[in-house]
N, C-alpha and C positions, 0 to 999 in steps of 0.2 A: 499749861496747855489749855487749861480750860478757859482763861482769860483771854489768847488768842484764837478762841472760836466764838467769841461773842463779837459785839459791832464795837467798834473802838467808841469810850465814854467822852460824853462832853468835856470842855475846857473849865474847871469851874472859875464862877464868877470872883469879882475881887471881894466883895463883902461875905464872902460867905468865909467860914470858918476855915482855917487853911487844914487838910488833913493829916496826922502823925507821920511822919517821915515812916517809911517799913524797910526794914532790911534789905538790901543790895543782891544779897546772895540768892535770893526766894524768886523777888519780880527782876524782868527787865527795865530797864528806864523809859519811861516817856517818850511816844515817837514824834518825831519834827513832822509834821502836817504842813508845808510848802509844796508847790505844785510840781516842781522838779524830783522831787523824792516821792511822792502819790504817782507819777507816770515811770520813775520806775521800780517801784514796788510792783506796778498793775501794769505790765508791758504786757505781759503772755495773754490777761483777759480784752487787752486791748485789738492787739493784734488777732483774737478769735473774731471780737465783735464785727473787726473789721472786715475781715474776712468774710464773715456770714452778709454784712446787708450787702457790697459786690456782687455775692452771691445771686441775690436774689436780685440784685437792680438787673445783673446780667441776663438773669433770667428775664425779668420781666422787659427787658430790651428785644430780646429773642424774641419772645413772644408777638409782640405786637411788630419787630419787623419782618417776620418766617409767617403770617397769620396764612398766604398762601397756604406755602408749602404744608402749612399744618392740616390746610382742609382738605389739602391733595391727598395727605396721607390719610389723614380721615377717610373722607370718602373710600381709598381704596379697600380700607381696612373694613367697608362698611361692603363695600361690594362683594368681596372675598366671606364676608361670613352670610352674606345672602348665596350668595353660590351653591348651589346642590352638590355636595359631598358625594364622590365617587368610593361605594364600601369596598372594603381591602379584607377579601376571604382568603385563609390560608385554607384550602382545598386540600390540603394534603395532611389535615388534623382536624378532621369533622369527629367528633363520637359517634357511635353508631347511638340511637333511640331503641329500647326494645318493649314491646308492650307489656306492663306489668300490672297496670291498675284497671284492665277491663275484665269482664269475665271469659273474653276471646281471645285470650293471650296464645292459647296453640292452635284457632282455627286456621285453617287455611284455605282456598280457592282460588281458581285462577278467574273465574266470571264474577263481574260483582256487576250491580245495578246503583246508583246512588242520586237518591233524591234528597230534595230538602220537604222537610214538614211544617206546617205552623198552623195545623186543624187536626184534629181524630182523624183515624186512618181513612181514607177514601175509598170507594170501590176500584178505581182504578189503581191503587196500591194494591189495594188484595189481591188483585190481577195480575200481576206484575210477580207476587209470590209463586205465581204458578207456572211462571215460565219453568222450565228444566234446565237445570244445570247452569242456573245462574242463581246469586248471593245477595237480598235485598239488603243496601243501608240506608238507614234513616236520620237524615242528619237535621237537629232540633234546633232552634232558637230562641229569642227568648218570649215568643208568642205563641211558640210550642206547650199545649198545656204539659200540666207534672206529673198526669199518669198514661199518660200516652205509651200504647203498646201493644204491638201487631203479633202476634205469633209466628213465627219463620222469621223476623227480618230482623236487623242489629241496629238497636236502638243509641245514636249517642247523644246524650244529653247535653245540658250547658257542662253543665259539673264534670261529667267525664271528658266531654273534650278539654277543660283548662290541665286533665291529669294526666294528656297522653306526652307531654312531653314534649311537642311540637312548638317551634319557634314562632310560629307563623299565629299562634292563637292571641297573641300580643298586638296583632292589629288589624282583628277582625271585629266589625261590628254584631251589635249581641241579635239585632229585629230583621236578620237581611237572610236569603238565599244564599249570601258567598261564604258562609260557614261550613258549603256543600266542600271547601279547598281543606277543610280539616278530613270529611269523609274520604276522597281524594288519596291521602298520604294513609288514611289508615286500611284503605284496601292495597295499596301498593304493599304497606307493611307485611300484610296479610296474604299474601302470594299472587297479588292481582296480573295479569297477562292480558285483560283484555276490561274493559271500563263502559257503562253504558252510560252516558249522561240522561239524568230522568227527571220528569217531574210528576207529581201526584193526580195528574188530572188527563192523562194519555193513555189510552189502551193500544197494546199491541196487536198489530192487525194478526189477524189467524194465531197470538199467542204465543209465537213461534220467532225469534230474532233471529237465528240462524237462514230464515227463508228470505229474508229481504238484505242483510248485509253480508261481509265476507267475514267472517269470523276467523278463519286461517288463510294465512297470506302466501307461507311454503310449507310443502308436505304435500304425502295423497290427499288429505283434506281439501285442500286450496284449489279455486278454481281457475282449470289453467285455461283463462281467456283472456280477448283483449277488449279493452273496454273504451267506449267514444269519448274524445276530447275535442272538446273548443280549439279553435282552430287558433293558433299564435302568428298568424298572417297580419296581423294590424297590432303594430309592438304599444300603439297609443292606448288599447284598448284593457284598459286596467282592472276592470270588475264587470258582473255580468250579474243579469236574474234569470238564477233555475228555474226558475215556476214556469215561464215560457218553454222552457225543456218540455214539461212537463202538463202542460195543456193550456196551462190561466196566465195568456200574459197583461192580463187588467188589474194582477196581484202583485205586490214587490214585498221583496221581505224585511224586516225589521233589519234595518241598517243599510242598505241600499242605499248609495247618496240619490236626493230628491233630482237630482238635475237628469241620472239614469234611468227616472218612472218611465220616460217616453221614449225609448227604445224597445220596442214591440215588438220588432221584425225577428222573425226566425230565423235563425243559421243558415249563410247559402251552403255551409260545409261545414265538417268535421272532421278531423284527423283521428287515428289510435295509438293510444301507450298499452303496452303487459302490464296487468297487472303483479301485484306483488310488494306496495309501497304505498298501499293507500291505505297511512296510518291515522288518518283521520276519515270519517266516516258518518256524511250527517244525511238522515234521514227526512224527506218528507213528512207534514202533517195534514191530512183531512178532515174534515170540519172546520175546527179554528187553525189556522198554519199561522207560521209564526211572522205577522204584521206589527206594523208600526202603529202608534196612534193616530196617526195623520190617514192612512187609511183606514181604520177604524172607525173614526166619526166621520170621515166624509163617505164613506160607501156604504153605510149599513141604512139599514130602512127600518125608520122607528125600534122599537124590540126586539123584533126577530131575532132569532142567534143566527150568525152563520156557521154554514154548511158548505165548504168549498171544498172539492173534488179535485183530485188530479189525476192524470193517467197514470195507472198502474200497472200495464205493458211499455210503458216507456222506456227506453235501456239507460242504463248507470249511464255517467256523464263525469269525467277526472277534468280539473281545473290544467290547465302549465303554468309552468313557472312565471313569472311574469302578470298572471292574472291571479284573482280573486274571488270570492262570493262569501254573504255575510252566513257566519254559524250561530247557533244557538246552543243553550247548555240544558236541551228538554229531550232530543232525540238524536242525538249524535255516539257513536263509539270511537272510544280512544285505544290503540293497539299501544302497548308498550313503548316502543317505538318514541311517542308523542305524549307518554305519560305528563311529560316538562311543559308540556301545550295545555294545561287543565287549570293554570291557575287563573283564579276570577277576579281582577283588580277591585282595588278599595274604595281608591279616591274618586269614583267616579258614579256615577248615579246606577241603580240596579237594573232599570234598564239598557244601559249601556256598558254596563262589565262582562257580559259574556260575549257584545259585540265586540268591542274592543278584543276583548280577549281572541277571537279567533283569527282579527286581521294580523294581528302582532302572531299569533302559533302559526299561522302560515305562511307568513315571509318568514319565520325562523327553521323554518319545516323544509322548507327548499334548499338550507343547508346540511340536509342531512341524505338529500335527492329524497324527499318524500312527495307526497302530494295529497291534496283534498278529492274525494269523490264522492257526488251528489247521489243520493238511491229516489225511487219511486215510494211512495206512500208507504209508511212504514207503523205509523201508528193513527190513531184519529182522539184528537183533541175536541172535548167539548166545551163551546161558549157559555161563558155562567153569565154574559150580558153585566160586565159589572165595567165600572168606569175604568181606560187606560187613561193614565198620568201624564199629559205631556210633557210638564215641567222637567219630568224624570227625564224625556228625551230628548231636551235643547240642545245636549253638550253633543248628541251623536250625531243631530242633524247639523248641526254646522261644521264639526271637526272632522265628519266621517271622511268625508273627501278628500281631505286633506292630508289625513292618516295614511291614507292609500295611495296616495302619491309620495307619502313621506316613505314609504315603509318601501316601495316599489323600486327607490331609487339607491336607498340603503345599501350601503358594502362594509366589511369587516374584516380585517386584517389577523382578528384572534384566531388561535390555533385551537382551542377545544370549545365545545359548543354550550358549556356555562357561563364560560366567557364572555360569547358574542351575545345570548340570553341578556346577561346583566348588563352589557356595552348598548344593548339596543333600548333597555328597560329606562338607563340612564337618559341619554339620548329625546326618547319620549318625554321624559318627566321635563328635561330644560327646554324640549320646544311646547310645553304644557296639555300635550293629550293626556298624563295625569301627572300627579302631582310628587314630589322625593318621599309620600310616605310608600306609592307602590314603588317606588326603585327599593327603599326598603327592605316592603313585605318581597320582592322578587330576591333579595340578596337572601333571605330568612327561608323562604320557599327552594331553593336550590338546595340550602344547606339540609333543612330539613328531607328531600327527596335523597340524598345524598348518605345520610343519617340511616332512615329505615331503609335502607341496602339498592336504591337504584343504580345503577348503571349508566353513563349518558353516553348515550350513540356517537359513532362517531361520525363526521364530519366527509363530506361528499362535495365536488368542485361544483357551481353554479352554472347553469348554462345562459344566464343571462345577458355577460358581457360576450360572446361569442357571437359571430353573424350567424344567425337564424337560419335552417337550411331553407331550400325554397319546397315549398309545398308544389309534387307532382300530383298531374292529373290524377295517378294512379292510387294517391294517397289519401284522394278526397272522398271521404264516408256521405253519406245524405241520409239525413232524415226530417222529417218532416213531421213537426207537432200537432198533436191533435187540437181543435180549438174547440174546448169544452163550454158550455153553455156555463154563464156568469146571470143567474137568477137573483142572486143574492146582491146584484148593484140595481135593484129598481128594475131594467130592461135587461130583458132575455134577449142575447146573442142570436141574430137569424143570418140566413147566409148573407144578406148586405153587409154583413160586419165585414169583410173580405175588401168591399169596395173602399169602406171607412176607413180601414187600416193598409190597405194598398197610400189613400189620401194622405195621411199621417205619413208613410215614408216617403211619399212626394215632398210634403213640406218639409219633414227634417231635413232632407237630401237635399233642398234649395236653399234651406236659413239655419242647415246643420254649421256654418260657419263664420255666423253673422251674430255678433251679442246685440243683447238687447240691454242699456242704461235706464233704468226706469228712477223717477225722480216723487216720491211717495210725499205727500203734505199732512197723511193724514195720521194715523196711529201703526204704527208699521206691525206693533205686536198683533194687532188684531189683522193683519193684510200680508205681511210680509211672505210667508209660508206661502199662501195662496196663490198674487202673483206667479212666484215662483214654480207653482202646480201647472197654473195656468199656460204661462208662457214657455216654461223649463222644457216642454215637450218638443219644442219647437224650435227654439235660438242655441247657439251654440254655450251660452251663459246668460244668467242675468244676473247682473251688479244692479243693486238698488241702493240709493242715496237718498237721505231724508234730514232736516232739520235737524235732528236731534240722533248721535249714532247710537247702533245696537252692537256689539261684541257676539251676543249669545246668538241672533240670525242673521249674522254677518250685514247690515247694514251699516253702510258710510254716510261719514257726515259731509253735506254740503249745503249750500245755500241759493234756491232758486234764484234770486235776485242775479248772481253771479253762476250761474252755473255751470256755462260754457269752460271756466276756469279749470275745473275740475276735469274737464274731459281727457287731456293731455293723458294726463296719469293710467286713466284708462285704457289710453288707446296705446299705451306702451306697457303694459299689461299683455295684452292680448297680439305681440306681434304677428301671429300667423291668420288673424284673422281677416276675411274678406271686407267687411263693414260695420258699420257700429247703426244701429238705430236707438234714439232717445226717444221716450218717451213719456211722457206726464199721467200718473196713477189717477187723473180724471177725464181720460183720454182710451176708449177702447179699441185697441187694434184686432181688425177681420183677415190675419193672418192669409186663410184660404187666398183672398181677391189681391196680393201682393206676388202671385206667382207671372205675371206675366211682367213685372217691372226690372228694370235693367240696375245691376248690382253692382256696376259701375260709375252708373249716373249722381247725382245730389237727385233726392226730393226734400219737398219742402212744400207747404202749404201755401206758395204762392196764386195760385189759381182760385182760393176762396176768399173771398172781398170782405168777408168779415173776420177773416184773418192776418190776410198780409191787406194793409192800407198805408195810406201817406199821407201825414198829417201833419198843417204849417204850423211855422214854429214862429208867426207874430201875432200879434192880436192877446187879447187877456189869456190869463188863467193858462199860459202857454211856457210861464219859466221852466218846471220840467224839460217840458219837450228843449225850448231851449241851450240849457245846460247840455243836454241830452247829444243837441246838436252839434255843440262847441266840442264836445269830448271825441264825437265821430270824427269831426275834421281833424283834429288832431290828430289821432292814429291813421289817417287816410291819407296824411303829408308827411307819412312817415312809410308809408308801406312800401313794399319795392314796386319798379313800374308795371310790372306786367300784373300785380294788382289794382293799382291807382288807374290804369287805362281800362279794366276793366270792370272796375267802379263805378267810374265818370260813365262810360258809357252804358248804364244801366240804373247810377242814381237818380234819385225825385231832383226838382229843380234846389236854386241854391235856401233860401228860405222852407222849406219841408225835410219832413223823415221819414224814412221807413221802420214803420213797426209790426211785427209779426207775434204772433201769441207764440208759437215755438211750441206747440206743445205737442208735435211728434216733427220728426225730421231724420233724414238719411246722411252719414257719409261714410261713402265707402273709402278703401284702402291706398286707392290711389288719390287723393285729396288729402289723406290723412295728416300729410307731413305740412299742407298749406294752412291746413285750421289750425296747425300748433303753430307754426308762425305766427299767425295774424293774432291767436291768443299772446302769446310774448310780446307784439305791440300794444297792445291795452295796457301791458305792464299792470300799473293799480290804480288805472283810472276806474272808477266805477259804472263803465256802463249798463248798462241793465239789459239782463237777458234776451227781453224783446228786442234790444236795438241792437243789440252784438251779433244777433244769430243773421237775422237780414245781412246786416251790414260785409259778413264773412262769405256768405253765402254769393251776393253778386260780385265778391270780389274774386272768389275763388273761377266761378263762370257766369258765362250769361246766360239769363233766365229762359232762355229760348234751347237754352240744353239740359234744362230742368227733367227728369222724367215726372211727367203729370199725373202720377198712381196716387196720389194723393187727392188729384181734384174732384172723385166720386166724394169724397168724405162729406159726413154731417154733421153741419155745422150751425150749434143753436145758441141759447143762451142757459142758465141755470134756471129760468122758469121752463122754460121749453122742455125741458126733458122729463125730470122728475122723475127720473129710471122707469119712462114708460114704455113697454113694449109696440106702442104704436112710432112711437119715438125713433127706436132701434131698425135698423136692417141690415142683413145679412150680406147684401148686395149691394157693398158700399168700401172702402177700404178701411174706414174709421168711425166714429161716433165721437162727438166732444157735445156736452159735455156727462159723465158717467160717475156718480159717485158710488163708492165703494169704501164703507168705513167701519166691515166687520163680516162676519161668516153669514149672515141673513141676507144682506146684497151681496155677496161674495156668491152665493146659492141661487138665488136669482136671475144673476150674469150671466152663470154658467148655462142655466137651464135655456136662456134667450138664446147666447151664444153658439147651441147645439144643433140650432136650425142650420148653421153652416158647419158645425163639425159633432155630426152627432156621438161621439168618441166622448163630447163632453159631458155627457151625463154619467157617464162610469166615473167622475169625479163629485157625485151629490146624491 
């Protein structure tokens, strides 16, 4: 046996020694080594071999002819693990959490207070201890020093919040405010009924939180009145700014979408609801109230802190369903009720998580029939004059808008209301107002409220899909806001502001339905915002398009050369609007001196000879023009006739073109459909902005139905201006040309500009 596990030996040679015969019995004989007896001895190994490289040829046939199908599946397989995982809670086998590892394991209280700390206790903390009958917590981070410690209040460390048990501590950051969602779940644990959201730098006015909100909702405690609401007569009208309530409408609050600043006008009405369901509950601030950065640095004067005042006889004010208004996490109370409305998302910058967080708790809040009510001054915040971040608030200023349309339109088919919580949470995350780690922390934050023994309300029918009743005479409340002096924007408010802000609703109410396309050359980050300050007030939107896009301040990309191309798009965007005006960011529009022009007409800059001209196209140095030319005929023996006649009768002779600089123009809505035509005939030729705008323009009409609101305009060159004030006038429709390529001419403008809308200086 051992003989046949070795390799079978050589044949020996003939000279060599022939070896002793050996015994019969012992070995077997000599095998025949012919090729017929070696294939089949070794059939089985053949037949494997064989087998195996088929194997693989087969494979590698497949391969290369499936190479498709292969990347189909790929990809799918790629798409599916990029996908946001929908988490799967079995509700019905949470553990309960009990507190075992703090020293407060048997306190209990129904009032608790909860701020966040990241400095030695502040005076307005101490203050906050002496309210009565409420429960300060202190929730630390990791900027929090380590011997930090107020007497009366419940201190929780980094250390002690990873020991409470809570799910939700797995994906919070260590240096931030939103570690206030650990304090949150441990005053629920702790018998909480009523929540104050705080921060360390607010004093309670008269000390006393009982005298400005409703602390009880039913019982003799509760106040049985009814309380004013915004009127749900206009179903478009999706958010609003209390601070007009409440006397400052030159103020907006942090989250506010920018395009809302310039709605000023007070309430022609309000309607009332009973109270009893206004489970959220946010407070006024005087002195610093809670702004953006955007108004921050453009309203303040030098150092100063502000000091901004509201009325403090004002009456409460409840949102409807259907609307909005932005909350904050420094003065608001949360009643039981809306305990599940308190958590402060991750993924999102800190200044924007407790916005975010309130537009999301109050479209979820309307499933439970609760609602928002706005109070009168309730604490006074002091300015420490230290820089606001805007970077912090790119994601709010572009997305907020959108969120509130997202959220407004939202509907839910689930039966219990952690359900439609995590349905909406998800939801959010795949249209990217945050990202799957708050879908997450929201699956972990349920469970956890869930855990230390909450309760979740149950579920109330929407009144949103139902026809709206009609608002009677008899139903209409009035009131009328105080218009508190604004010292703190440079100019004190005198009674002409009446006439100013009368002006302002004249213009919205005339180009409230008309967008403005502005086409920026220059650095949009330093412009973009402004603009939009600028004009936002006044046009029903503005799209801004530039070289190069922005995501973060919603700018699109396009290419002046070609710009016309681009407009389509727009203009089916916005089907309900009356007109589109385009404009070029070196180009100032005198809004005011457009109200008497006709919103059906085209304007166009035909009236100024340094703007629209006709120039031959033989003679040198003239291929351009040209080329330019050949391109026009071509698309003009292609148009249909009742443009081609009305062309001919209005174009230069056969050798000339018409060029227009285009850097403002009108078309309104009945036209609309003729410029996208006449764009679809360009196809991809490339004509050039200057020669497509003319050339559309006299095809559409002739120039003699032009409206001439344009031909005040002035019109110079780049030396000629120089952004000089003797330059500019007020009493003109236009200025070309205007450079603006940062917040120092951005300041400038505005301060020239004010001569015809003096409103514009509460912008510097």
């Amino acid at each position: 046996m051992l003989v046949q596990d070795r390799s079978t030996p050589r044949p020996p040679k003939s000279h060599l020694r022939t070896p002793p015969s050996l015994p019969t019995d012992r070995f077997s004989q000599p095998k025949n080594l012919d090729f017929s007896t070696w294939v089949s001895e070794n059939f089985c190994k053949i037949v494997a071999i064989t087998l195996l490289v088929a194997t693989v040829a087969a494979l590698f046939f497949l391969r290369n002819v499936g190479d498709t199908a292969a990347l189909i599946c790929f990809e799918s397989r790629s798409r599916e693990l990029e996908k946001i995982t929908y988490p799967q809670i079995n509700w019905n086998s949470i553990p309960s959490i009990i507190d075992k590892s703090s020293p407060y394991a048997s306190f209990r209280s129904e009032r608790w207070i909860v701020a966040s700390v990241s400095s030695y206790p502040t005076d307005s903390l101490r203050n906050l201890l002496k309210i009565k009958g409420w429960q300060v917590l202190a929730v630390g981070n990791s900027k929090t020093p380590s011997d930090w410690n107020l007497k009366g209040a419940i201190f929780l460390s980094l250390e002690q919040q990873a020991n409470l048990g809570f799910r939700i501590v797995d994906h919070l950051p260590y240096d931030s405010y939103v570690r206030k969602s650990v304090g949150y779940l441990f005053a629920i644990q702790h018998g909480a009924k009523k929540i104050f959201d705080a921060d360390d730098r607010g004093n309670v006015i008269d000390g006393e939180l009982g005298k400005h909100f409703d602390l009880e909702l039913v019982g003799e405690g509760a106040r049985q009145q009814t309380i004013l609401q915004y009127s749900h007569e206009n179903p478009n009208r999706t958010v609003v700014n209390p601070y007009i309530h409440f006397g400052q409408r030159s103020v907006w609050p942090r989250g506010l979408p920018l395009e809302n600043v310039g709605e000023v006008g007070h309430e022609e009405f309000y309607t009332e609801i009973y109270g009893g369901k206004q489970f959220i509950q946010q407070g006024i601030s005087n002195g610093l109230p809670d702004v953006d950065s955007v108004f921050y640095f453009t309203r303040k004067s030098g150092l100063e802190a502000f000091d901004i005042r509201f009325d403090e006889h004002a009456p409460k004010v409840a949102l409807p369903q259907g609307m909005m208004v932005p909350l904050n996490s420094f003065n608001t109370i949360f009643h039981s009720s809306a305990f599940w409305a308190m958590m402060l998302p991750v993924s999102v910058s800190t200044m924007a998580s407790d916005v975010l967080r309130g537009y999301w708790g109050q479209r979820l809040l309307w499933e439970i029939g609760g609602f928002v009510v706005v109070y009168p001054p309730t604490v006074h915040r002091y300015d420490r004059i230290e820089a606001y971040p805007f970077s912090e608030e790119k994601d709010l200023h572009v997305n907020v808008g959108r969120l509130i349309k997202f959220l407004v339109s939202w509907r839910s088919v689930k039966h219990r209301l952690f359900e439609k919580i995590l349905e909406l949470s998800y939801l959010m995350a795949e249209e990217g107002f945050w990202t799957e780690k708050d879908l997450k922390f929201t699956a972990d934050w349920l469970q956890d409220l869930l855990a230390v023994g909450y309760q979740q309300p149950r579920l109330m029918s929407l009144e949103l899909d139902r026809p709206r009743p009609t608002i009677g005479h008899g139903d209409r409340k009035e009131f009328i806001p105080q218009k508190l002096p604004s010292v703190h924007l440079g100019v004190e408010e005198i009674g002409t502001v009446n006439y100013e802000i009368g002006n302002l609703i004249q213009w919205r109410k005339n180009y409230g339905n008309v967008v403005l396309i502005m086409f920026c050359s220059g650095s949009v980050e330093r412009t973009a915002l402004e603009w939009r300050l600028l004009y936002g007030r006044i046009f029903k939107a503005v799209v801004i398009l530039s070289e190069q896009s922005n995501a973060d301040l919603a700018v699109e990309q396009g290419q002046l050369e070609q710009v016309y191309k681009y407009l389509p798009k727009i203009f089916n965007r916005f089907t309900s609007a009356e007109g589109f005006l385009f404009l070029q960011d070196n180009t100032i529009l005198n809004y005011w001196n457009l109200l008497q022009a006709d919103k059906t007409k085209l304007w166009i800059t035909d009236k100024i000879s340094k703007s629209w001209t006709t120039v031959s196209t033989n003679g040198d140095n003239s291929e351009w023009f040209s080329k330019q030319a050949d391109m026009v005929k071509k698309v003009v023996s292609t148009m249909p006739v009742h443009f081609q006649v009305s062309y001919k009768e209005s174009s230069p002779e056969e050798q000339s073109l018409t060029i227009c600089s285009s850097e403002v123009f009108y078309v309104p809505r009945r036209f609309v459909g003729d410029f996208v035509e006449l764009v679809s005939l360009v196809d991809n030729l490339e004509i050039h902005h200057k020669v497509a705008i003319p050339m559309f323009f006299i095809a559409m009409d002739s120039p003699r139905n032009f409206d001439s609101v344009l031909s005040t305009m002035i019109y110079g060159t780049e030396a000629s201006s120089s952004n000089s004030s003797s330059f500019y006038s007020a009493q003109v429709a236009a200025v070309h040309p205007w450079a603006v390529s940062g917040e120092p001419d951005f300041i400038k403008l505005i301060r020239i500009m004010a001569t015809g809308d003096p409103l514009l200086m509460e912008l510097v």
